[in-house]
C-alpha positions, 0 to 999 in steps of 0.5 A: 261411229264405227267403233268396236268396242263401247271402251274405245268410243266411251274415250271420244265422248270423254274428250268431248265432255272435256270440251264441252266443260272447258267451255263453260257449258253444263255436261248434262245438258248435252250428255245426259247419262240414259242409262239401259238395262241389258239382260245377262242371262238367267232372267237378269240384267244389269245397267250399262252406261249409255247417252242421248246425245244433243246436236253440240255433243255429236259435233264435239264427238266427231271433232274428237273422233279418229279421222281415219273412220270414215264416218268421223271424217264424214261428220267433220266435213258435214260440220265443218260446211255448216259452220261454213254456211253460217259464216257466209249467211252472216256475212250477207246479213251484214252485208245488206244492212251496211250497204257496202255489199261490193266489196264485201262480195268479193272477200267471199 
């Protein structure tokens, strides 16, 4: 997501957590802590805090990332048409089942 720094990123997927959490849905099933072990030298390693992020943890991450980066903007606009596409596929779904397709139509 064109972060330097693992702090800088680790901040959106805060945000993200927030959000997922402030909506009832259980954290871990959508940010499970994988840690890995890196090595550090001299035949040593150390844990260092990673994620396997699920398809809702991404769209929270990118509606929380900074738009400047153009990847987050990227990942907004990419969000932002499947939810659109999803709305009017809906839609048309109704639409076939009530019979009123006319004006409906035009709405879209």
């Amino acid at each position: 997501m064109q972060y330097k720094k693992w702090e800088n990123f680790v901040k959106v997927i805060d945000r993200a957590m927030v959000s997922c959490q402030n909506t009832g849905v259980e954290i871990d099933d959508h940010f499970p802590d994988v840690g890995k072990m890196v090595e550090i030298g001299s035949n040593t390693g150390r844990k260092v805090q990673d994620y396997e992020l699920s398809r809702y943890a991404c769209y929270l991450i990118a509606q929380n990332g900074d738009p400047r980066k153009k990847v987050i903007a990227l990942a907004q606009t990419y969000f932002a048409i499947q939810t659109r596409k999803q709305e009017i596929s809906e839609l048309i779904s109704k639409i076939k089942s009530d019979g009123r397709w006319v004006n409906e139509i035009r709405r879209i």
